[in-house]
N, C-alpha and C positions, 0 to 999 in steps of 0.2 A: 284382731282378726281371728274369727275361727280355723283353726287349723285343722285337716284329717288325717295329722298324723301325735299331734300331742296333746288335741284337744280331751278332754272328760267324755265327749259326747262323740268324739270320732268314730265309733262303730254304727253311730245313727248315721251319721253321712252318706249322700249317694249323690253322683253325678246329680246339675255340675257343681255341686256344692262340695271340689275336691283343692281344696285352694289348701297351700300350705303356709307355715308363716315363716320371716324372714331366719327366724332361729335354727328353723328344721332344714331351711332351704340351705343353708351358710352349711349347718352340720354333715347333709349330706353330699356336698358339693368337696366338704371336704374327704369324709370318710372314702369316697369313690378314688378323689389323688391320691389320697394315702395305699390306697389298694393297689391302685397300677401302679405307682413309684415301687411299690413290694415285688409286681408282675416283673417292671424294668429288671429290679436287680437280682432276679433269681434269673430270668432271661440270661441277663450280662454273666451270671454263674456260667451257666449252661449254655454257650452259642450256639452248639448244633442240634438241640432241641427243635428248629421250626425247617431245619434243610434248607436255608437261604428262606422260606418263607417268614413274613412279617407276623409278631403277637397282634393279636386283636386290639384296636387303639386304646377302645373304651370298656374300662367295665361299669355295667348298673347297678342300683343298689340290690336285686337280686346275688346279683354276683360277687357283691360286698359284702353280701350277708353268708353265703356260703363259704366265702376266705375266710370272717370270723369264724364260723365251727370249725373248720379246718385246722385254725391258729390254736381252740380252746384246746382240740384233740392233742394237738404237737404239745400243747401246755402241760395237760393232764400227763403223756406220755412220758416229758422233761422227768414231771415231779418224781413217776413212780421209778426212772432212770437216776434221781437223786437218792429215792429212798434205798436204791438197789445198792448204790456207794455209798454208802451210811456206812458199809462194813469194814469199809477202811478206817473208819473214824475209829471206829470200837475197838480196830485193832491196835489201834495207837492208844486209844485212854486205858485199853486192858493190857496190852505188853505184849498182846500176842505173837510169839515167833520173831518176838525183834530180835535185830543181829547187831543193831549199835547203838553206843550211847553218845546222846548231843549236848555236852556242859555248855551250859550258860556264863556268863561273865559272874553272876551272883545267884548261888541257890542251887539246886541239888541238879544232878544229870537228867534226860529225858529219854527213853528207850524209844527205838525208831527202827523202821527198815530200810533199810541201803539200795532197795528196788525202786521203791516209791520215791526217795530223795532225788535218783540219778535222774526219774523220769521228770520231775519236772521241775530241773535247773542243770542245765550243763554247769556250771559253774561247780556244784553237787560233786556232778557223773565226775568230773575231774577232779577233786578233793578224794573222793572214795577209789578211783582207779589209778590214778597216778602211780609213778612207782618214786617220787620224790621223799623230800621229807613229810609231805603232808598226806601221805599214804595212811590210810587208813586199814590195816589189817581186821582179819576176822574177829568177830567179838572183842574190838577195838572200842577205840573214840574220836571223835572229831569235837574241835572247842568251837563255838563262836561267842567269844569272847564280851563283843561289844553290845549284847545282848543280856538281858534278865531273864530270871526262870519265869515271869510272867509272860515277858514278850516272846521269848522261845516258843512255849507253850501257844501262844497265839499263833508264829509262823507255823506252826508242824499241823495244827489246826488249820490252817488255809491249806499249805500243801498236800493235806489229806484231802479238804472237804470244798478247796476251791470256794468258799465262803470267809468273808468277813464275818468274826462275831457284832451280835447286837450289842451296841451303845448301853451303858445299863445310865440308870436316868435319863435326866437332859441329855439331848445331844449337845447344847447351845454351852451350856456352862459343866461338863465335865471334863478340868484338866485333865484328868489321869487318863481319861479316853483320849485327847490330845495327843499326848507324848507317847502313849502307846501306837496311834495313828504315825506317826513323825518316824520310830525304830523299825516300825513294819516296811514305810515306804523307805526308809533307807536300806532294811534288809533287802527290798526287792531289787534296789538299784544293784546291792552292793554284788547280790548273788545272781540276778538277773532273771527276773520272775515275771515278767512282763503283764501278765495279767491282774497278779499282784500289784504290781505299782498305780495299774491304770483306777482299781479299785479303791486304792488308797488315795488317791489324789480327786478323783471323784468324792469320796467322802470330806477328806481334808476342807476341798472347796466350799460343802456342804453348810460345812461348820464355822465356815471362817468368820472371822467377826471384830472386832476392832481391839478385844482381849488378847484374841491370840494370833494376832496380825503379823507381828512381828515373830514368833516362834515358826510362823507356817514360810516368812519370808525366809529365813535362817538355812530350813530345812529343803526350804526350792533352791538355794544357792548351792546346798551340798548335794543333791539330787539335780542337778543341773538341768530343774524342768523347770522351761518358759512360761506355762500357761499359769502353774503356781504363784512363782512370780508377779507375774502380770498382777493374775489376782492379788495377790499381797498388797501389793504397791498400790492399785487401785484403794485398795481397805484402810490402810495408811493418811492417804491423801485425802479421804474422806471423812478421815475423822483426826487430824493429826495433831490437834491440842490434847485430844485425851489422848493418843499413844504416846505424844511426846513428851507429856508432860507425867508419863508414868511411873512408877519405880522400876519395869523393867527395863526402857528405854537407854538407861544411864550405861546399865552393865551391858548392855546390847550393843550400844554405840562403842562400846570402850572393847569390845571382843569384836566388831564388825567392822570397823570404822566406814570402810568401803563400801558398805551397803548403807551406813549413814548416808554418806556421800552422796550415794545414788536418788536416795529418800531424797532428799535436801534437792538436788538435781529435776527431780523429776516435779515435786508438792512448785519450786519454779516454773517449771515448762507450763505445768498447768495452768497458773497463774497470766501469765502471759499470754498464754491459747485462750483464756478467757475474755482478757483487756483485749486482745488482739478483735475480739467477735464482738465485743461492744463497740468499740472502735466507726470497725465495718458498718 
């Protein structure tokens, strides 16, 4: 079908040789709900924005094209709001004005400020304010122990920059990005960083794969997030000759047993939810 909007020739086009093709047709039908779904929930933001009156039902693709620019502008403004906090970062890799040091379980202290920590994690604010034993005085220290000066260094960089570092190589096959991914979402739990976590588990999911199926189940049981989980087990069941018949499986099952169990539990349920639909 000649199309007048993604055709080669489409600016030859005139009435009524204005016929679109099913691709453009689908694409813009969707772009337009995605637009008003955006209207709905900035609307539901804002209820007294229309005074009891109704938002306009429909928007068209004029009007979908002007929320895009609108979206790129908000984009562009983000970035340069990122670039503006950059300065926190620098302050943290230069030492600038720090007032504490953060020991790692292994490897040297990390210089930090006690403003920035408090502000995002209460868990932090209470460690440095407290008047307990885990008070932190001025040009003191706070340990977290269960941590490496690698992964530390990664938390202080998020809490700085509100960013994940890049993956270096594969994302697919590098352990060391793994386990790093696994101390981060546990620090998030542990210290209560919520954005943190949701970042990490988003990633985690990303990666997940039938190598490190069992490491991400591990770390969902200790983090006591379902969706992990879930995913795990799905990852398992779908490939569970090669997880089970792994070298890591062994010391896994012998350190988890219960999550064997669970395995075991579930690779059945599924088995029979199968038979069951054959059956039918």
């Amino acid at each position: 079908m000649d199309c007048c909007i993604c055709s080669p020739m489409a600016s030859l086009y005139r009435p009524p040789r204005n016929t679109i093709c099913p691709s453009c047709y689908e694409g813009a039908k969707c772009m337009i709900s995605f637009i008003n779904e955006l209207e709905i929930d900035r609307d539901a933001a804002n209820p007294t924005k229309f005074h009891g009156l109704k938002p306009q039902a429909s928007k068209g693709i004029s009007d979908a094209f002007k929320c895009m620019k609108e979206m790129r502008e908000r984009e562009e403004e983000m970035r340069e709001k990122l670039g503006f906090l950059d300065g926190l970062v620098l302050a943290l890799r230069e030492g600038i004005h720090t007032d504490i040091l953060i020991k790692p379980g292994r490897g040297p202290p990390i210089p930090a400020h006690r403003a920035i920590l408090a502000t995002r994690s209460e868990i932090f604010r209470h460690m440095l304010s407290s008047d307990d034993a885990c008070k932190a005085p001025a040009a003191d220290s706070i340990s977290l122990l269960e941590l490496s000066h690698d992964d530390l260094r990664a938390l202080l960089d998020f809490v700085y920059a509100g960013a994940l570092p890049l993956a270096a190589g594969t994302t697919t096959t590098d352990i060391a990005e793994d386990k790093r991914l696994y101390s981060l979402l546990i620090a998030a739990d542990k210290y209560d960083i919520p954005f943190l976590r949701k970042l990490c588990v988003r990633r985690v999911l990303a990666t997940l794969r039938p190598a490190n199926a069992l490491g991400v189940l591990e770390v969902a049981e200790t983090c006591s997030d379902r969706v992990l989980k879930d995913g795990a087990m799905r990852m398992i069941a779908e490939n569970l000759e090669e997880v089970v018949f792994s070298e890591e499986y062994e010391a896994f099952a012998t350190t988890n047993a219960h999550l064997a169990v669970e395995i075991t539990r579930a690779v059945l349920t599924e088995k029979m939810r199968k038979k069951a639909e054959i059956v039918i």
